[in-house]
KEZADO-672483 format. One line per field, with one value per residue: residue in one letter; y, z, x of N, C-alpha, C, O in turn. Coordinates in nm, 4 decimals. Layout:
<sites>
resn <- [A:...];
n_c2 <- [Y:...];
n_c3 <- [Z:...];
n_c1 <- [X:...];
ca_c2 <- [Y:...];
ca_c3 <- [Z:...];
ca_c1 <- [X:...];
c_c2 <- [Y:...];
c_c3 <- [Z:...];
c_c1 <- [X:...];
o_c2 <- [Y:...];
o_c3 <- [Z:...];
o_c1 <- [X:...];
</sites>
This chain:
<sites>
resn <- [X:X:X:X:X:X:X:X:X:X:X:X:X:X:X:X:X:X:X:X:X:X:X:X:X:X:X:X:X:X:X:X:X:X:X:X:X:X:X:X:X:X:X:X:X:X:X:X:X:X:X:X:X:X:X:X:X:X:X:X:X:X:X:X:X:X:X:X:X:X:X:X:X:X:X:X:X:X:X:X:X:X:X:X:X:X:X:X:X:X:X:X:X:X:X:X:X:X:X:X:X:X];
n_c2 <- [-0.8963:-0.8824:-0.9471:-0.8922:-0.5834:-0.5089:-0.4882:-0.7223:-0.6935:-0.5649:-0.3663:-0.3644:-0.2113:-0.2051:-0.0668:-0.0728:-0.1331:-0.3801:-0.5787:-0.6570:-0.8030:-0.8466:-0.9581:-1.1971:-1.1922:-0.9799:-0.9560:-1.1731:-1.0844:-0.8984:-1.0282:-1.1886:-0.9950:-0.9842:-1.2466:-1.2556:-1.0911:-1.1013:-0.9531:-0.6877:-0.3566:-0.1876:0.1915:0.5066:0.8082:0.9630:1.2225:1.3897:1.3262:1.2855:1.3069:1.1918:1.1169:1.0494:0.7709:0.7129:0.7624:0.9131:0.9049:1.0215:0.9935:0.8777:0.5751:0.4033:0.1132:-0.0653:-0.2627:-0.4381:-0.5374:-0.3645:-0.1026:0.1493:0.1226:0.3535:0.5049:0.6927:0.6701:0.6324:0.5735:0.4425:0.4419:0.2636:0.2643:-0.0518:-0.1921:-0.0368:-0.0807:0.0501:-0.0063:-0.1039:-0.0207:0.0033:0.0463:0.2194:0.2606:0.4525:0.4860:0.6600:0.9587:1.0106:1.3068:1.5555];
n_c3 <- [-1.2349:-0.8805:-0.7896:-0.9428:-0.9027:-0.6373:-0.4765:-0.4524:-0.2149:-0.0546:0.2554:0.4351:0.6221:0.7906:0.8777:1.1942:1.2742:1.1958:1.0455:0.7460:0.5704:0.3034:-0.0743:-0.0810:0.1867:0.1562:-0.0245:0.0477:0.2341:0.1400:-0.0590:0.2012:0.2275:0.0327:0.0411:0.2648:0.1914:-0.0487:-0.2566:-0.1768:-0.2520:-0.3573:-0.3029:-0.4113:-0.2866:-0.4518:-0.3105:-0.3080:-0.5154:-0.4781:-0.6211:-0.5253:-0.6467:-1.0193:-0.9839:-0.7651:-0.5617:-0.3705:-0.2682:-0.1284:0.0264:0.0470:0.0996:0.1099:0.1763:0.0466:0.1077:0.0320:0.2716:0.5029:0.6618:0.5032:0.5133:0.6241:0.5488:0.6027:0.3633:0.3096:0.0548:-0.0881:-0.4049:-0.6175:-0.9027:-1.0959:-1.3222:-1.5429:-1.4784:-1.2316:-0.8848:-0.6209:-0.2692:-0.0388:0.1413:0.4350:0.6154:0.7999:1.0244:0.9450:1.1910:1.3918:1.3813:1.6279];
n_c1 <- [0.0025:-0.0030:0.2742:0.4647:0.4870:0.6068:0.8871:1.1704:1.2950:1.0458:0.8516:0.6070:0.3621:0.1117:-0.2295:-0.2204:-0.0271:0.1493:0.4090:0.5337:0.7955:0.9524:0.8551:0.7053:0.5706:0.4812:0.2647:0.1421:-0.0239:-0.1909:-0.3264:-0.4183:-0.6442:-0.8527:-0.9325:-1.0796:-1.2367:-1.4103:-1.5276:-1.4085:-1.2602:-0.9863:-0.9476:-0.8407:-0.6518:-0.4484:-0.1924:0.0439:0.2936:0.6872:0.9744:1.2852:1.5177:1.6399:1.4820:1.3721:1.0543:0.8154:0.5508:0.2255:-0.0832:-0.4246:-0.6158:-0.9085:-1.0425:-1.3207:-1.5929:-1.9354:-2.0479:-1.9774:-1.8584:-1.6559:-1.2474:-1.0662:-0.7390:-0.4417:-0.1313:0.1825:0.4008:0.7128:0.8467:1.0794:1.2445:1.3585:1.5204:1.3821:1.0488:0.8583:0.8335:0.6837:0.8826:0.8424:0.5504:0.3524:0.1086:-0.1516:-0.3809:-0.6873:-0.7433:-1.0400:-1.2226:-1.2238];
ca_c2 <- [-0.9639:-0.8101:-0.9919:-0.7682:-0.4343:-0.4889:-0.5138:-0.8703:-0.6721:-0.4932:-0.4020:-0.3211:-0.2036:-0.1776:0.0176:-0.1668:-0.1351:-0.4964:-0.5794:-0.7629:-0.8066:-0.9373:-0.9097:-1.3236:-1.1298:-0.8071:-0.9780:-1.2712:-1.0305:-0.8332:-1.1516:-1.2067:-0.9170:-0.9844:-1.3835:-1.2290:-0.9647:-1.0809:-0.7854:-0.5797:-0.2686:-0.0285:0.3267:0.5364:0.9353:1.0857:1.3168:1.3947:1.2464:1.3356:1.2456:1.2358:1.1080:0.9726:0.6397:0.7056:0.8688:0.9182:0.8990:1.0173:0.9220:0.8522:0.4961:0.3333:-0.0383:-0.0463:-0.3506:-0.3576:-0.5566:-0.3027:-0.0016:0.1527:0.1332:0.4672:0.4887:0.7742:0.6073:0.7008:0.4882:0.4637:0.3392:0.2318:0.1940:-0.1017:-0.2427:0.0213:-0.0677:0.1322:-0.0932:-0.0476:-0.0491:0.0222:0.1027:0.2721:0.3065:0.4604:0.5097:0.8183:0.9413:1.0775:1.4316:1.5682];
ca_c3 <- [-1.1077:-0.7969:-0.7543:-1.0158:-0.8794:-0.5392:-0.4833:-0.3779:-0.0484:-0.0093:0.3628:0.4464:0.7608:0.7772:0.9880:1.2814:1.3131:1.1304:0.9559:0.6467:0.5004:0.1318:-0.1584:-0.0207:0.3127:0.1456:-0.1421:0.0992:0.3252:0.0596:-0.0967:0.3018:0.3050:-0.0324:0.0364:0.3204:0.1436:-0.2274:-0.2773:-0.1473:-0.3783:-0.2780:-0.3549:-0.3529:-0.3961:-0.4413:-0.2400:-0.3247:-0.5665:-0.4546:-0.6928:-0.4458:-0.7669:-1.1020:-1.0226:-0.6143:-0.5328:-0.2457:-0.2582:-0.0086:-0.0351:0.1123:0.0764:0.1080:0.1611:0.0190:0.0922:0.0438:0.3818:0.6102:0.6812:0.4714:0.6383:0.6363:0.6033:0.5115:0.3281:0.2121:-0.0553:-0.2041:-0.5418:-0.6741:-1.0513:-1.1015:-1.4726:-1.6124:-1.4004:-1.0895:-0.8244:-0.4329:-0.2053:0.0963:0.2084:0.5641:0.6625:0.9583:1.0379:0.9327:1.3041:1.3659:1.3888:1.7419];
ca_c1 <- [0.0163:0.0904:0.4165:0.5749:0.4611:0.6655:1.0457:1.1901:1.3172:0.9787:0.8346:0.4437:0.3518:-0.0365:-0.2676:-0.2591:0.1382:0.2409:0.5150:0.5180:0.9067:1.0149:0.7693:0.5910:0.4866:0.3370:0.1545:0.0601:-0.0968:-0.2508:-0.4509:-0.5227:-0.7651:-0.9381:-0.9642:-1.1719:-1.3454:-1.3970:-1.5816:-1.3720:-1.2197:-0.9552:-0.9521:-0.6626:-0.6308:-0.2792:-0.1610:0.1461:0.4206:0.7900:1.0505:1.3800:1.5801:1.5652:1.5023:1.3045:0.9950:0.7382:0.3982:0.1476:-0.1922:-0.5395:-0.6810:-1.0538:-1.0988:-1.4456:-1.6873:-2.0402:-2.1469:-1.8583:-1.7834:-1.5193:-1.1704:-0.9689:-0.5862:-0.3061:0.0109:0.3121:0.4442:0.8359:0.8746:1.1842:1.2439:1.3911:1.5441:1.2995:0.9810:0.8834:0.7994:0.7054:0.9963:0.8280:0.4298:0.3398:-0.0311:-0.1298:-0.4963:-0.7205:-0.8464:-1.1460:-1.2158:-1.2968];
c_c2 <- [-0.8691:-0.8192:-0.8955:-0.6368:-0.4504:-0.5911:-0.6383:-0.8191:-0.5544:-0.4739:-0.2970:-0.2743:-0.1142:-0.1353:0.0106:-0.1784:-0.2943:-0.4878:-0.6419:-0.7429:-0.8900:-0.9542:-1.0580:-1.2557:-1.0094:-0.8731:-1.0875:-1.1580:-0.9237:-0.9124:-1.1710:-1.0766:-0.9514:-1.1829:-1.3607:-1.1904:-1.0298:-0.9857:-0.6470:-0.4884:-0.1724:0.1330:0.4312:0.7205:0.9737:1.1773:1.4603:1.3145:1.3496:1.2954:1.2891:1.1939:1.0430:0.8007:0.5998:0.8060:0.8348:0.9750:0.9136:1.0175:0.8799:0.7166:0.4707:0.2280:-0.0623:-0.1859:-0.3748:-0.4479:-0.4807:-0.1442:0.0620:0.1507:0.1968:0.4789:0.6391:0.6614:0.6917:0.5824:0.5128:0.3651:0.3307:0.2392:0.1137:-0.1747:-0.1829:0.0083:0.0159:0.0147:-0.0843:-0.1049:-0.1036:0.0632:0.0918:0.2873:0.3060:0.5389:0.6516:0.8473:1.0496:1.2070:1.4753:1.6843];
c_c3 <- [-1.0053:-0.7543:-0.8458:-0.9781:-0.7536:-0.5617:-0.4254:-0.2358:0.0262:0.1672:0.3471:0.6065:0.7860:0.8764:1.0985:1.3550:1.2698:1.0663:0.8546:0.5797:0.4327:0.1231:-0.1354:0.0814:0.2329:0.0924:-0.0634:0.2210:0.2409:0.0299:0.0108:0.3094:0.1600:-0.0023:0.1435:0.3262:0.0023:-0.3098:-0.2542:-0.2333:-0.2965:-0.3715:-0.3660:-0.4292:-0.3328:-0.3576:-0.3147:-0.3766:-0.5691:-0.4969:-0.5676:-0.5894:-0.8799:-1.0771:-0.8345:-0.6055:-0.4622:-0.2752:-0.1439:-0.0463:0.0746:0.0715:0.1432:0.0957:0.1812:0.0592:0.1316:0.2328:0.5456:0.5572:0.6428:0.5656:0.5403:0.6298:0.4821:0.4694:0.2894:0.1647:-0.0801:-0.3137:-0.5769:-0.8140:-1.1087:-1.3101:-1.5878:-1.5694:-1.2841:-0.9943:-0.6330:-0.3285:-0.0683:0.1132:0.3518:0.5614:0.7735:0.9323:1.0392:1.0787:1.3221:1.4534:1.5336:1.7795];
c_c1 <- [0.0801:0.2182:0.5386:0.5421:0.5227:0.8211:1.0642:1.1987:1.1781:0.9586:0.6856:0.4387:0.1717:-0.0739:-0.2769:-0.1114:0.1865:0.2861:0.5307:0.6766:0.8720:0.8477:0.6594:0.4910:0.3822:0.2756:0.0792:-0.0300:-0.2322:-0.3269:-0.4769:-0.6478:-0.8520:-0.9397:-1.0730:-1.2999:-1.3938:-1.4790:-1.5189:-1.2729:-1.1333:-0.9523:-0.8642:-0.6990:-0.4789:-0.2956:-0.0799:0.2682:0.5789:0.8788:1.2102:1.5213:1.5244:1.5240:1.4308:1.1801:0.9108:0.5988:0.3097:0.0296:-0.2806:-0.5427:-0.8048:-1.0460:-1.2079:-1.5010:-1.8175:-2.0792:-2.0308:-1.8683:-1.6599:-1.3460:-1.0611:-0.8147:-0.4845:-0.1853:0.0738:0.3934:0.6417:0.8548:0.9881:1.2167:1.3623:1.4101:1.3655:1.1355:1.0181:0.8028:0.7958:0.7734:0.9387:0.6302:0.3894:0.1857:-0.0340:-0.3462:-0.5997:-0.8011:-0.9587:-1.1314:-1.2880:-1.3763];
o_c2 <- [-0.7979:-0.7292:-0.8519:-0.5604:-0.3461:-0.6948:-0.6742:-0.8720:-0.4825:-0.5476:-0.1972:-0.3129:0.0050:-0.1402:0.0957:-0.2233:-0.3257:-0.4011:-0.7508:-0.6348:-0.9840:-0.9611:-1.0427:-1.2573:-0.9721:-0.8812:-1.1055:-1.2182:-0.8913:-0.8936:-1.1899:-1.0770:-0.9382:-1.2216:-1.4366:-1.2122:-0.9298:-0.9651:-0.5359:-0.5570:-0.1002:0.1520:0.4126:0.7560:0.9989:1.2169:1.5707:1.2463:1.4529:1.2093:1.4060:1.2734:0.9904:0.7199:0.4869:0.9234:0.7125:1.0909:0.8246:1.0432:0.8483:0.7051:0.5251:0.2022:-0.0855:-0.2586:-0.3469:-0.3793:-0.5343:-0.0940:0.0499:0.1811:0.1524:0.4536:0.6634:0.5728:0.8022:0.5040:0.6303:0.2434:0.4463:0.1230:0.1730:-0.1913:-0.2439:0.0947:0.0490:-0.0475:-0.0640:-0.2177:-0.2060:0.1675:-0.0201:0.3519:0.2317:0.6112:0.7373:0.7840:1.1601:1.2222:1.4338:1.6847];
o_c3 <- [-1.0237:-0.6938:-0.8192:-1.0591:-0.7068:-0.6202:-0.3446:-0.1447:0.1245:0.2340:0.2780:0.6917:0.7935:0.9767:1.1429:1.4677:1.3340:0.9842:0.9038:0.5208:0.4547:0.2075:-0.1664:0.0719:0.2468:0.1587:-0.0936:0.2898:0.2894:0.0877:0.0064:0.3990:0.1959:-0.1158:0.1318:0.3900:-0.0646:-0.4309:-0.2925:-0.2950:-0.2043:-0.4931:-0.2747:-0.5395:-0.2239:-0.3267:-0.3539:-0.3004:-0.6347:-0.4186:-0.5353:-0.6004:-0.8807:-1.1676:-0.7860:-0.6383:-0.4618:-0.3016:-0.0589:-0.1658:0.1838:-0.0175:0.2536:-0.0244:0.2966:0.0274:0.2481:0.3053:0.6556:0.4456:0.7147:0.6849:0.4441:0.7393:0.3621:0.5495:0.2439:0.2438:-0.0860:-0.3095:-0.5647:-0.8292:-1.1621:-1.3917:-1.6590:-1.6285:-1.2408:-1.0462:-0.5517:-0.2881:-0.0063:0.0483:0.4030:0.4615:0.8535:0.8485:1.1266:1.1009:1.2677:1.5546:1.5551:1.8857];
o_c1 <- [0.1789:0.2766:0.6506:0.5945:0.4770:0.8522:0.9785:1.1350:1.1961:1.0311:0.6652:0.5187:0.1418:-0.0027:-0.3539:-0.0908:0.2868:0.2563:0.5602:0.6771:0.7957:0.7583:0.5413:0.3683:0.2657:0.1722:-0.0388:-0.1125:-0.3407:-0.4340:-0.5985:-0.7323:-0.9691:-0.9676:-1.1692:-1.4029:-1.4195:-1.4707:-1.5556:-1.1915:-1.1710:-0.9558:-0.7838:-0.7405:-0.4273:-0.4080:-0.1175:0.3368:0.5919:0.9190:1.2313:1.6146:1.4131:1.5448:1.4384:1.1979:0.8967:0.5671:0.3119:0.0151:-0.2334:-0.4585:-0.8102:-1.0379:-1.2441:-1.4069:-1.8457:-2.1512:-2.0171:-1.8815:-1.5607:-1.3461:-0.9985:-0.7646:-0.4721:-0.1558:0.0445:0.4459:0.6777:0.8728:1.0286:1.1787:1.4560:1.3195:1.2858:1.0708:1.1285:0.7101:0.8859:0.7450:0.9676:0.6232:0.3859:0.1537:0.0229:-0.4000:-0.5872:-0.9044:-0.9570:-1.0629:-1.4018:-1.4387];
</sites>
């Protein structure tokens, strides 16, 4: 379930500049784009994993929100995970829009 992969005090802030606080807002915003899409698949390539301690680390990263009757939709993140009572779990996710090349 996605409810255990994000922190109770998570915060989202999707491509678009919104805010989603505590782990109801991200995951309720997250099931808003596949209650839309139900086809829709994301894609994700690493970047970069940055361990800042044992127990924090930073993730940067491409995503793809695939669906077949759209146009994929583009986004850089940067992730922080937490590891919480031996899970790692996402503190924080930033997306900001991949722009096109001129």
């Amino acid at each position: 379930m996605l409810e255990t992969q994000v922190a109770p005090a998570a915060e989202f802030i999707d491509e678009n500049g919104k805010v989603y606080r505590g782990r109801d807002k991200v995951v309720e915003a997250v099931a808003n784009v596949y209650s839309h899409t139900p086809d829709a698949r994301l894609e994700t390539q690493i970047e970069s994993i940055r361990f800042v301690s044992p127990t924090v680390a930073i993730e940067d990263g491409t995503a793809a929100l695939k669906a077949e009757a759209q146009s994929p939709v583009l986004s850089h993140y940067t992730a922080v995970h937490v590891k919480t009572d031996g899970k790692w779990v996402v503190a924080s996710l930033r997306e900001n829009p991949v722009k096109a090349e001129q």
